[in-house]
N, C-alpha and C positions, 0 to 999 in steps of 0.2 A: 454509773453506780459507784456508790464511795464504798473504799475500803476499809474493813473492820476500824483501823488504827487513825485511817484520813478522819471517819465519823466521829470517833472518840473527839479528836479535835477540833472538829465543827462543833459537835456537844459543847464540849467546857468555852468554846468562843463564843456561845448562845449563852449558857448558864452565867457566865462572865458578866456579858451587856445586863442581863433579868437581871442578876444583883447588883450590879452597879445602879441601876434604874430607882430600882426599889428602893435600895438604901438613901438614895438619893446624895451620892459622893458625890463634891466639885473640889476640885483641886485650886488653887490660884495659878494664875500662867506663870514665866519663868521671871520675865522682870513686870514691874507696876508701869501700866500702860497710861495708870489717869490721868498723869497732865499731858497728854497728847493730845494737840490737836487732830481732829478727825472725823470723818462721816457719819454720817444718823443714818443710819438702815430702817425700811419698815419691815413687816412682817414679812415677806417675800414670797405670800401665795401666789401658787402654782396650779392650775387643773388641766389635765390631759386626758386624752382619751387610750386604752389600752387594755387590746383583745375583750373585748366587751364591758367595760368597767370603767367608770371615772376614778386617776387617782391623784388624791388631793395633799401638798404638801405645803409648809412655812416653816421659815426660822426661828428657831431659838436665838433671843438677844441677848448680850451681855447683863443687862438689866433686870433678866425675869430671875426669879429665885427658881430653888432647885424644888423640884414636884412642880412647877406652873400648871395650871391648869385651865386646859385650851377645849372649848367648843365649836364645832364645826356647821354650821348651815346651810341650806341651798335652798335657796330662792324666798329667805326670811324664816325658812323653818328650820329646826334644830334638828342635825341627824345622828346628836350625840347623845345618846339619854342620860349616858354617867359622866362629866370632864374628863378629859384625857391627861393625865399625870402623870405616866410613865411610859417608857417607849418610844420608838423614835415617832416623829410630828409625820405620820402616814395615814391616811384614812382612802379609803376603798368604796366609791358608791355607785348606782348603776348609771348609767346611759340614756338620758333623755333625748326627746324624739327635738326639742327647743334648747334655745341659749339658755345656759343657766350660771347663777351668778350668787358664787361661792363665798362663805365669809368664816373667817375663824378669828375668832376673839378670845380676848386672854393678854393677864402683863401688860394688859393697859393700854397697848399696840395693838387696835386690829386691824385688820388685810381683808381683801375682797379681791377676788378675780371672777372674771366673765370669759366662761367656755361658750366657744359658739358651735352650736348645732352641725356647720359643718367644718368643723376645728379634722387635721389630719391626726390619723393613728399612732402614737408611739413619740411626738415632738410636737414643739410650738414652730409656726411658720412664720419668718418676718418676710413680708417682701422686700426687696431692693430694687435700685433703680440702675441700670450699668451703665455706664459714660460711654456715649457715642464714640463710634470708634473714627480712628486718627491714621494719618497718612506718613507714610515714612518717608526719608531723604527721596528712596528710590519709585514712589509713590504706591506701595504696596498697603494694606490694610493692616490695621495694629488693632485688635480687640483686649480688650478687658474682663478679668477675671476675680472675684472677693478675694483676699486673704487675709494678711492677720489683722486681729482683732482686739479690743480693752472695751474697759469701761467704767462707768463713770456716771455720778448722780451730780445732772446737770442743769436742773429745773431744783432740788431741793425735797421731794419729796420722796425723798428714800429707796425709790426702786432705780437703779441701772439705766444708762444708755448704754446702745453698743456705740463704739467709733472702728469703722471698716474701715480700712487699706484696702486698696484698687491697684492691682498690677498690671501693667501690660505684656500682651502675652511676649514682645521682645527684650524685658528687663533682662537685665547681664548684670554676672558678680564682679568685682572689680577685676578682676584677673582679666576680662575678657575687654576687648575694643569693641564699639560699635556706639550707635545712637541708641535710643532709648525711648518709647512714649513717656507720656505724662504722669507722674501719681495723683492718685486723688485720693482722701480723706474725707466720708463720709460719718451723720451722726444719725441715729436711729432709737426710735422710741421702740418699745417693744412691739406695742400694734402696728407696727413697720412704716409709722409717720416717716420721714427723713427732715430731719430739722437743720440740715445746709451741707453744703459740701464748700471743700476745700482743691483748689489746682494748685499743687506745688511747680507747677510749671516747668520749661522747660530746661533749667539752667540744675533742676534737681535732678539726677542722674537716677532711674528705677532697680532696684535691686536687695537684696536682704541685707545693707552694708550701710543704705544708705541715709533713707528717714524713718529715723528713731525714734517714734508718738509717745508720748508720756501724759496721762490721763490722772488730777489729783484734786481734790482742793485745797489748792495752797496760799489762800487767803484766810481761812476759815470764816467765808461765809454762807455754807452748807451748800455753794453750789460747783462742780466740777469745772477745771480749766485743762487746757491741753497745750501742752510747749514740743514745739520739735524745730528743725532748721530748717531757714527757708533761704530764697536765692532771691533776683529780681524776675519777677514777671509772677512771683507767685500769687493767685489770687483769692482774698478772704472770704468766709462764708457770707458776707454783704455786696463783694462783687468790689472789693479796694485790691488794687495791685498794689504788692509792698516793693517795694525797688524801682527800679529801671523797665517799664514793660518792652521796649523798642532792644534789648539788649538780648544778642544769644552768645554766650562764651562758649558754648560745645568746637570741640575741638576739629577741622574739618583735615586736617594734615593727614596723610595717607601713610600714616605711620604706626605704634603702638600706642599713639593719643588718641587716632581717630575716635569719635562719639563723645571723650570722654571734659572732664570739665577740669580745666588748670589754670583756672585762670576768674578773674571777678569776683564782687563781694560777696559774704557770706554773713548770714545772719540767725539768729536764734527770737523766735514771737514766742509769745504766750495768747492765745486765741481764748477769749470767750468761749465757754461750753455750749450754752444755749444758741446763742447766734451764728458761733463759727467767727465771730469781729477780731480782727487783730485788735489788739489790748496795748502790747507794748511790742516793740522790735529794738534789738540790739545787736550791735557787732558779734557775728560767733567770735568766742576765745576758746583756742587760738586760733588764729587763719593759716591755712594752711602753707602760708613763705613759699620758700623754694622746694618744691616738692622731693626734689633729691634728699634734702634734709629728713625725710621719714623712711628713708632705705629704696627707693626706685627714684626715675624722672619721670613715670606714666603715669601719674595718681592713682597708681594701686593702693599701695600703705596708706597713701597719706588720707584718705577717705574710709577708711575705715571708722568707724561712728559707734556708739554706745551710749545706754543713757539709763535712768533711772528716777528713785525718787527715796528719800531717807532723810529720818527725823534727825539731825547732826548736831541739832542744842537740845534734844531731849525734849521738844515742843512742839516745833513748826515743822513742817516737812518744805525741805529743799531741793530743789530738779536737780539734777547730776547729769550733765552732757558731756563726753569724751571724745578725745579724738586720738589712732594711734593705739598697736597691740605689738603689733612686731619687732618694731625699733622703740623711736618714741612713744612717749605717754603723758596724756594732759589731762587733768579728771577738774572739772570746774562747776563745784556748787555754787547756784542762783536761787532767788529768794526773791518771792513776788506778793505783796502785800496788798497787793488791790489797784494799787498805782503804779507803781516803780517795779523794774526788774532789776533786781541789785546782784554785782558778784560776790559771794559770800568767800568762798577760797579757789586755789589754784592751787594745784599737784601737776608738777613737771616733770620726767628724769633728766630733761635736759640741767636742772639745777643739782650743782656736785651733790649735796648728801644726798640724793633720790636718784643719782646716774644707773646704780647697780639694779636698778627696778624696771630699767627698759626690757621690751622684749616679756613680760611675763603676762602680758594680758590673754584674755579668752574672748572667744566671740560672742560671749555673755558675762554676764555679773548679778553675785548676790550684793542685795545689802538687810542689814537685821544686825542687832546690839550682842556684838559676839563677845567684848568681854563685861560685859556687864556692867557698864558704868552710866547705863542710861540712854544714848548716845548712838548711832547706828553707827556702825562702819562699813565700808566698800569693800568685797570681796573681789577683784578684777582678773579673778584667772590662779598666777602662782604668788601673787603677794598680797598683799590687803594694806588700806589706808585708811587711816582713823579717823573719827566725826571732825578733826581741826587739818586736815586735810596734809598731814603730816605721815610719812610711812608706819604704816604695824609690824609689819613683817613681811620676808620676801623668800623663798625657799629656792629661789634661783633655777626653778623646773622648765620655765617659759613658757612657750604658747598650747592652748588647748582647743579642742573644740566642742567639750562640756562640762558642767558645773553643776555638785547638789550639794547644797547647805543647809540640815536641818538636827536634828538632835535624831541620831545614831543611837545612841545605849541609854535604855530606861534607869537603869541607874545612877546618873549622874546629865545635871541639868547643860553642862558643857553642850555649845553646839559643835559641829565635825565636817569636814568636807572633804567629799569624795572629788577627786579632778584630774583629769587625762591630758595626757601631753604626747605632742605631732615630734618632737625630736629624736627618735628612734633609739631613747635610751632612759629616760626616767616613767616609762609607762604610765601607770597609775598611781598616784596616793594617797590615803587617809588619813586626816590630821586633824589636829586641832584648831578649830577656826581661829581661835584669839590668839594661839602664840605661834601658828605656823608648824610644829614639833608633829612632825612624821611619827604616827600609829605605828603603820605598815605601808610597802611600796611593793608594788610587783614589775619590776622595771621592765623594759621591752627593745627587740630592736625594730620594733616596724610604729609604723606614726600610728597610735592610737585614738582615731576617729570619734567613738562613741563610748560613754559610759552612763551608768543609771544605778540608781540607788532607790529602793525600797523597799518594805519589809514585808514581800511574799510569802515568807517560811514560818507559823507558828513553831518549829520544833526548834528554832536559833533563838538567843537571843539577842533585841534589836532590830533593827533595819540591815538588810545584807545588799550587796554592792557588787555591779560586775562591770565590765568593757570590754570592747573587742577583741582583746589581747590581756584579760586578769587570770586568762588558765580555770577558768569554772566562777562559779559563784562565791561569793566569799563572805563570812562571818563580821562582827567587829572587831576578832582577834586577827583577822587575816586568814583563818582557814578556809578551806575549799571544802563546802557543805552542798556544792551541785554543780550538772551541768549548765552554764551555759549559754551553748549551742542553740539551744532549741527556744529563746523566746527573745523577746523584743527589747532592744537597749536603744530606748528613746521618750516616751512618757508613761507617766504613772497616772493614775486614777483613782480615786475613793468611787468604785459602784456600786458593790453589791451589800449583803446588810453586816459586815463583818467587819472589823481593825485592820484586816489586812488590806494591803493594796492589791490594784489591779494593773493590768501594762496595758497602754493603749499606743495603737500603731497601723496604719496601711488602714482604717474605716473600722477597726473594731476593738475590740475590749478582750481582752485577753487574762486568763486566771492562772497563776504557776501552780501547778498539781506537783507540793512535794513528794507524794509514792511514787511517781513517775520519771519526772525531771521532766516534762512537756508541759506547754501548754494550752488549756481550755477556753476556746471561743466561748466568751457569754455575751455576745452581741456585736450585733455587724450595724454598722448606719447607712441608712438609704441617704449618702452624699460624697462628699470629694474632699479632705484632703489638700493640703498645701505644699509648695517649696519642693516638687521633687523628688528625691529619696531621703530628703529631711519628714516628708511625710507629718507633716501638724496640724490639728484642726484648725480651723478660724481662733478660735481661742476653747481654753478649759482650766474651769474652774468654780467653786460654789457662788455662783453669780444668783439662784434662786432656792425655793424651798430647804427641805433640810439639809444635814449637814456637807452629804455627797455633791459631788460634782457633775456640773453639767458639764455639755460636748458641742460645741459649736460647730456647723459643716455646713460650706454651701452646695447648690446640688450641680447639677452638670453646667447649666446654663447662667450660673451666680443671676438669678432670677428671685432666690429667695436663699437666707439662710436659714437653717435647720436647728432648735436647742431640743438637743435629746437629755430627756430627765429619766434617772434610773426609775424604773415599778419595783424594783424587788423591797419587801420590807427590811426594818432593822430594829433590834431591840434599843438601838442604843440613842440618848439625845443628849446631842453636842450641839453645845452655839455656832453659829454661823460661822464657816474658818476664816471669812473676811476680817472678824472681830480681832484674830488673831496678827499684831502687823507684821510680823516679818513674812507670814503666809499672804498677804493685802498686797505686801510690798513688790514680791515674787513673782507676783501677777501683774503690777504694773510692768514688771520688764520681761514678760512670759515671749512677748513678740519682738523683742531686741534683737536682732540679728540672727543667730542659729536660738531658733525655741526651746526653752526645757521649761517643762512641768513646773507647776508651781507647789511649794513646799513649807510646810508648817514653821515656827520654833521652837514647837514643844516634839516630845514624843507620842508619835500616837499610831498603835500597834498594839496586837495582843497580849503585853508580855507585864502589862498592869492595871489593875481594880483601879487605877487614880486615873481619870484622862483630861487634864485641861478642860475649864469649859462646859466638861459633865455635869446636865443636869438632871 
């Protein structure tokens, strides 16, 4: 039961959305996104079943005006006597005893989906298919379990593939020696078709460190590619080995190399979406030399990987592959035009003007047009590098193990980043994404693992930020506005029908109760969970329907994956956050190494009548 003062502000968050709705306010985003190359979305209906009720959801596109007006059918009759115009894109109908096959029209765009009669409660089910399990040095049995996830329109028709990573259950972090099974990369249609798999084989070491899938189209010809690095023996979703098949460099010396790989070619493909066909293969830049040279002789450091994807001429979108956080740092955009994979630049520190910038990476990266000139830049941890591949700024904090970059304070379009540092003395910071310049720091002596940023509190204003060691929750000013203690510093969620976020962690959804300082389970998922006590779904993100995000999970036996879509209504209708790029972009690198949530470039929070995108 909500308290007097919690209700008041549930009140004005409902009254809020109704007139935003009604009014029919749309803001423009922060920078002009139209000459970007980029994906065609379709409507992105949804129908599921839940607690007695079918509930039917699609997107709002860039393209519909504000009031669009959307009708809803089943099975060619109309279940909408008056257009839907305002509101968020929700409709509620009963339960038929047969498949039934949904359509909502409107903006020009319509969408159809087919629920089938014995569709599961609460989620859509994909099946998967799991890779035969593998035998070790010592011939003991290595199975296979789903993990992270992206996606990607790779036929051209506007709705999503998934591309699943396959781990095996003995993958090891670099830190550790040992052998390793196989990765595989899977592609899947929503109706759990699987349209090829990929064997990185076994010269690709398994681990969260090591292959970095990057899902785009960066051709622009509306259909999805995937670039990641590959070794010899790896083989395409046609069944072509790229390399050497006869060739294993795993290390068998009964030392700190043991398992590990130090040795033989390295290379970077760009694979076909639809087929899984290597396209083009090239030498990875850089290879990794003498490994000593990245601060170890064991290929710890020097395997360390990262990757992304960012419009760097204000047009094209170009892969971003990294190698190196610790010591060195190589950040090398590529550019694939249909034919050729070209190197577009090179970022070194090993080159004198960039030496000062070793050592500052994170075990993720934004990228998103932080000073406004059209242009993305790399956000890599404590320093950032500009679309020409040249230094931004370096704040000299070093390495972290998270990262959020999105616009912080409604009043001013600047974007911000929240970022934790393992050195047992510059804690946490807030700053300005574009010029580096420290907000606020709450420095630390213990290595700062985890921080999270989102805007849980109507009574603040902004987005509020904390980590394992920020001394409570904190403001944009840097004040301590809560505990804490008591809720999850790992991912966020848009679920329920309101501007604020939700924290999702360990298979559930979690709501911050400001009268309390705790918080409130609003949903548990019947699945599993990724990486550990990194704890991440398969992926999350507005992959379907309205503007909320789904929750990817596979279930005990990665037999099928799970997309759970919120039921709760919402007054409010925002375009799809994919339209949104640096939220697009976020999510291509959501499964880069250590996972964090994916993150808007506008503000969007209760704290304004104007929301991006508002239609």
């Amino acid at each position: 039961m909500c308290k007097p003062d919690q209700m008041r502000i549930l009140i004005r968050l409902m009254l809020l959305g109704l007139a935003c709705c009604a009014l029919g306010v749309e803001a423009q985003p922060r920078y002009d996104f139209s000459r970007l190359q980029r994906e065609r979305l379709d409507r992105g209906v949804v129908a599921f079943k839940k607690d007695g009720k079918v509930i039917i959801q699609w997107r709002t596109l860039r393209s519909d005006a504000v009031g669009e007006p959307f009708e809803v059918l089943r099975n060619g009759s109309l279940l909408t006597t008056v257009p839907l115009t305002s509101g968020g894109n929700f409709y509620s109908d009963e339960i038929l005893e047969s498949d039934a096959l949904y359509e909502v029209r409107g903006g020009g765009i319509n969408g159809q989906f087919l629920l089938k009669a014995d569709a599961p409660d609460g989620y859509l089910r994909i099946p998967i298919e799991r890779p035969a399990s593998q035998m070790n040095e010592r011939g003991r049995e290595i199975t296979f379990s789903a993990n992270d996830a992206s996606v990607g329109d790779v036929d051209g028709d506007g709705q999503y593939e998934i591309f699943l990573k396959w781990q095996p259950r003995n993958a090891a972090d670099n830190s550790h020696t040992g052998f390793t099974g196989n990765t595989f990369i899977d592609c899947y249609k929503l109706d759990g078709r699987r349209l090829w798999r990929i064997d990185m084989g076994p010269n690709i070491r398994s681990g969260a460190h090591y292959t970095q899938f990057v899902v785009y189209d960066f051709d622009g010809d509306g259909r999805a590619e995937m670039m990641v690095k590959t070794a010899d023996g790896t083989i395409d979703g046609m069944g072509n080995v790229i390399g050497d098949a006869s060739k294993d460099w795993r290390s068998t010396l009964s030392d700190n190399t043991y398992g590990r790989i130090i040795d033989g070619p390295e290379f970077l493909t760009v694979f076909d979406g639809l087929s899984g066909k290597a396209l083009s293969t090239v030498p990875y830049v850089p290879d990794r030399g003498e490994p000593g040279s990245w601060g170890d002789n064991y290929a710890n450091r020097s395997e360390r990987y990262l990757a992304g994807v960012g419009y760097l001429d204000g047009i094209h979108p170009s892969a971003i592959f990294c190698r190196g956080y610790y010591t060195r740092t190589v950040i090398v955009a590529w550019n694939w035009d249909g034919r050729q994979l070209r190197q577009h630049w090179v970022f070194d520190t090993n080159s004198p003007q960039w030496r000062a910038y070793a050592g500052q990476g994170n075990h993720n990266l934004r990228v998103a047009d932080v000073d406004g000139d059209g242009c993305d830049e790399i956000t890599y941890g404590a320093m950032c590098v500009d679309h020409n591949g040249k230094g931004l700024y370096n704040t000299g904090m070093g390495h972290g193990d998270a990262l959020h970059l999105t616009a912080f304070d409604p009043t001013t379009d600047r974007l911000q980043v929240w970022d934790c540092h393992e050195n047992k003395r510059d804690g946490s910071d807030f700053r300005d994404a574009a010029t580096g310049r420290v907000i606020f720091q709450v420095p630390s002596s213990i290595d700062v693992g985890r921080c999270m940023a989102a805007d849980i509190d109507p009574t603040n204003v902004g987005v509020e930020m904390w980590s394992s060691d920020s001394k409570g929750i904190r403001n944009i000013k840097g004040e301590v506005v809560g505990d804490a203690r008591w809720i999850s510093t790992n991912f966020g969620v848009w679920w329920d029908g309101d501007l604020l976020r939700e924290l999702l962690d360990r298979e559930m959804v979690t709501k911050y109760n400001w009268t309390t300082g705790r918080a409130d389970v609003l949903k548990r998922f019947d699945g599993r969970f990724n990486n550990g006590t990194k704890s991440n779904p398969c992926l999350s993100a507005d992959i379907l329907g309205d503007w909320r995000e789904e929750v990817i999970v596979r279930n005990e036996e990665s037999t099928e994956l799970r997309i759970f879509i919120t039921d709760i209504p919402t007054p409010y209708r925002i375009n799809c956050l994919m339209d949104d790029i640096p939220y697009r972009l976020s999510v291509v690198a959501e499964n880069v190494a250590y996972n964090q949530p994916p993150e808007t470039g506008f503000y969007l929070g209760p704290d304004t009548t104007v929301v991006p995108f508002l239609k």
